[in-house]
C-alpha positions in Angstrom: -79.4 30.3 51.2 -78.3 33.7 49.8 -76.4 34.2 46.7 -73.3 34.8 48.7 -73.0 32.1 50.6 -73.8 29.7 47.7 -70.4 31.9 46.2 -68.7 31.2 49.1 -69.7 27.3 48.9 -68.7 26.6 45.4 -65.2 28.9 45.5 -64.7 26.6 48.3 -65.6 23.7 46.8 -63.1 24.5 43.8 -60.1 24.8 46.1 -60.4 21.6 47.5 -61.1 19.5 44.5 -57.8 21.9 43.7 -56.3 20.9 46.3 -56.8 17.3 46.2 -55.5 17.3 42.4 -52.1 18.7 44.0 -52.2 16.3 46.4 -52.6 13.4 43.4 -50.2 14.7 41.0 -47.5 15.0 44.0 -48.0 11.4 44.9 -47.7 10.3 41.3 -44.7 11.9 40.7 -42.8 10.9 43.8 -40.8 8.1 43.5 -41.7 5.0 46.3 -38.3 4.2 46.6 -36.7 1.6 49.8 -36.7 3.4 52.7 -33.8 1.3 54.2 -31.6 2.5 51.1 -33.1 6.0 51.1 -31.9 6.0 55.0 -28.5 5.0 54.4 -28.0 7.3 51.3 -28.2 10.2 53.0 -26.8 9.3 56.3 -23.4 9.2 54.4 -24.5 12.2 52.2 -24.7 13.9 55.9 -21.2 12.5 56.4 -19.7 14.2 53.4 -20.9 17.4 53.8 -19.4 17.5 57.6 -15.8 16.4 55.7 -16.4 18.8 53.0 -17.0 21.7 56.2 -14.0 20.2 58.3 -12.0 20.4 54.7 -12.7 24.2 54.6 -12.1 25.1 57.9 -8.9 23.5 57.8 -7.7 25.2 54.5 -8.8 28.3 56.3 -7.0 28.1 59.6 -3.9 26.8 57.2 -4.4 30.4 55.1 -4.9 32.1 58.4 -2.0 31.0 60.0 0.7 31.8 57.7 3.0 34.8 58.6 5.9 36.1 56.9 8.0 36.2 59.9 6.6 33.2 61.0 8.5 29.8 60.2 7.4 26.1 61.4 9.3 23.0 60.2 5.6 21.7 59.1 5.1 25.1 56.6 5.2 22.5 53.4 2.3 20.5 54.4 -0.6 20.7 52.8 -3.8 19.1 53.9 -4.6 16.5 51.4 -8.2 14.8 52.3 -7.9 12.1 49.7 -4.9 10.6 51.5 -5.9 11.3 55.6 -4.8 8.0 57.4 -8.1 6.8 59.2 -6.8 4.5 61.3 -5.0 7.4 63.4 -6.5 7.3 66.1 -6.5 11.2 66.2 -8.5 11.8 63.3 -12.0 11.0 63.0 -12.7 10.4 59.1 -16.2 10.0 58.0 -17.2 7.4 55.1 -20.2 6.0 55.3 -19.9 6.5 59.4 -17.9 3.7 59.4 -13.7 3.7 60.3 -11.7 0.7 58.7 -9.9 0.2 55.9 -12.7 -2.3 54.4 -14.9 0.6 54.3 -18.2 -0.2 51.6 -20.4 2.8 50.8 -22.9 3.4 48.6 -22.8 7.3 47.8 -19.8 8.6 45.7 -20.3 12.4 47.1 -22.2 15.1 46.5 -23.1 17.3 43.1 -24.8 21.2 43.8 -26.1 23.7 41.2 -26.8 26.8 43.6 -28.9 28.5 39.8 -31.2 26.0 39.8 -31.4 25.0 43.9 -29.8 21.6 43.6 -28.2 19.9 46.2 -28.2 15.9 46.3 -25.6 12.8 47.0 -24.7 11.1 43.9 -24.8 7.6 44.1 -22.0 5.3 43.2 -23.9 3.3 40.5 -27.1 3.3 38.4 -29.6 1.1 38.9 -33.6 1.5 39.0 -33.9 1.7 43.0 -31.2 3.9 43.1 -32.7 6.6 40.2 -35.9 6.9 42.2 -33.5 8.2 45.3 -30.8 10.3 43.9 -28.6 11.1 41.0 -26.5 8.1 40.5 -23.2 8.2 38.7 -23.4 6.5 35.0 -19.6 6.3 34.3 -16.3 7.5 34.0 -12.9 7.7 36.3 -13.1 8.4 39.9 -15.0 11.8 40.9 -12.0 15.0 39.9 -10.2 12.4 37.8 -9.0 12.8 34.4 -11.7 11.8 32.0 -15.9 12.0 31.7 -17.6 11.6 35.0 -21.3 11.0 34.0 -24.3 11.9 36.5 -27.6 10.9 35.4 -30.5 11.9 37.3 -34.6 11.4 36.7 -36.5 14.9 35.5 -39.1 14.8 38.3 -42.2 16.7 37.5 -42.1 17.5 41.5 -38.9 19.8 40.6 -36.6 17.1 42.2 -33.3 16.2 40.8 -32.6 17.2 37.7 -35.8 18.7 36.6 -34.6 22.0 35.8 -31.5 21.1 34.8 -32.4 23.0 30.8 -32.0 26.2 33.2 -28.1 26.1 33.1 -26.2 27.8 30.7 -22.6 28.5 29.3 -20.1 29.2 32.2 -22.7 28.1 35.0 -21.4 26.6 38.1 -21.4 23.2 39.0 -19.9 21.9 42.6 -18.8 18.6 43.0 -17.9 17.2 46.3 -16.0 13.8 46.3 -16.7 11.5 49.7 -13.4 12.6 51.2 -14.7 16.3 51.1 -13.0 17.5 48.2 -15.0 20.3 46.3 -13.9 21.4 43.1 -15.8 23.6 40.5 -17.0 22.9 37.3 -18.3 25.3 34.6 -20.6 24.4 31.9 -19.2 24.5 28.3 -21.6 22.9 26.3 -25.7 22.0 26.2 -27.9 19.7 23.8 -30.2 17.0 23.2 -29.2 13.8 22.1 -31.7 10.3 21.4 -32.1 7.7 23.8 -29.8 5.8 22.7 -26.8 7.5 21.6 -24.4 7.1 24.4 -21.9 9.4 22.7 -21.6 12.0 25.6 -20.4 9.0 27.6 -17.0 9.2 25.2 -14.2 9.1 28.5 -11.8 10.7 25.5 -11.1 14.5 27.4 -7.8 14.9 25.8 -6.5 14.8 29.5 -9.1 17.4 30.9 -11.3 16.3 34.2 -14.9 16.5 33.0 -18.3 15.6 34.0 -21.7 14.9 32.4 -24.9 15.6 33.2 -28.2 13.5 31.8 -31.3 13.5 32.2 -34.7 12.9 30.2 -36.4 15.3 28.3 -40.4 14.8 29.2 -42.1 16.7 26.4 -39.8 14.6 24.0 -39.7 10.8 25.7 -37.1 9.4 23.2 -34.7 12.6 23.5 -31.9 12.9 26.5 -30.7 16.4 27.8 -27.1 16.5 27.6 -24.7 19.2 30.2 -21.0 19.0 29.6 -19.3 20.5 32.5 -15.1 21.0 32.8 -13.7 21.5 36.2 -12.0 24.7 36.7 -8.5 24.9 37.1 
């Protein structure tokens, strides 16, 4: 056997021991979560995100179809998806894919950070089966309420959820879609680290604003949290 091909054999040799150390690290950072919950949590995250479309197209067509010399006895509407009736039978309203006014659902709607390429449901409690799928919400009011709306989420080493969340800065964008399709923008005003156990950046005292807090854990420093204070944008 030549020089070259002995080359050959151990450069391929190195990529697939490479390979297979990918392969172990991905699998020990990927959270086995239930796949019955995993299935339903993003079958209503799915749902959301058609309301949150159908939401903006019917702003849209609302913007569109305004005229100056045009006057309609239904001019002072405006679409409201918080408060669509649905039980009338001509609109179809998506929670959870399920119609009736007992409607359960586990997802509270949906959080994106287009800087750092996330895009997940948030969950409507925290618990540990439902950290290993999602971000779950911590505390606070209802989603665009007044007060602290706290999202924690795990720092993946597989870039998922909030891994990269130390990225964001001052006057970044946040997106937060409540589960009737509401999207409303929040803008970062304030970053920092905080132990463990100090639960201070749960405070709901906003002095009347609509915020929302973002956590998750710092893995070069195992006792420290990251902390991202967002305010929605009026």
């Amino acid at each position: 056997m030549s020089n070259g091909e002995k080359q050959l054999i151990h450069v391929l040799l190195i990529i697939i021991a490479l390979a297979s150390l990918i392969l172990v690290v991905r699998i020990k950072f990927t959270p086995q979560y239930d796949p019955e919950i995993y299935k339903r949590v993003y079958s209503e995250y799915e749902n959301i995100i058609e309301v949150s479309q159908e939401t903006e197209t019917n702003e849209e067509s609302n913007v569109n179809t305004t005229d100056e010399n045009h006057t309609n006895d239904n001019d002072n509407d405006t679409f409201d998806a918080d408060n669509i009736n649905i039980n009338d039978e001509n609109t179809t309203y998506r929670v959870s894919g399920i119609t009736s006014e007992n409607t359960t659902y586990t997802v509270d709607g949906k959080i994106a950070i287009p800087k750092i390429k996330v895009s997940y449901p948030i969950i409507n409690e925290t618990n540990d089966e439902y950290l290993k799928i999602a971000p779950t919400k911590l505390a606070g009011p209802q989603m665009h309420e007044v007060g602290n709306y706290c999202i924690a989420g795990h720092n993946y080493d597989n870039n998922q959820f909030f891994s990269k969340l130390s990225q964001l800065e001052i006057n970044d964008r946040v997106y937060l879609t409540s589960k009737s399709g509401k999207k409303m923008v929040y803008l970062v005003y304030d970053k920092y680290s905080v132990n463990e156990d100090d639960l201070s950046c749960l405070d709901q005292d906003t002095n009347g604003r609509i915020e929302s807090t973002l956590i998750t854990c710092i893995n070069s420093q195992k006792q420290k949290r990251l902390v991202v204070k967002c305010r929605m944008l009026s």
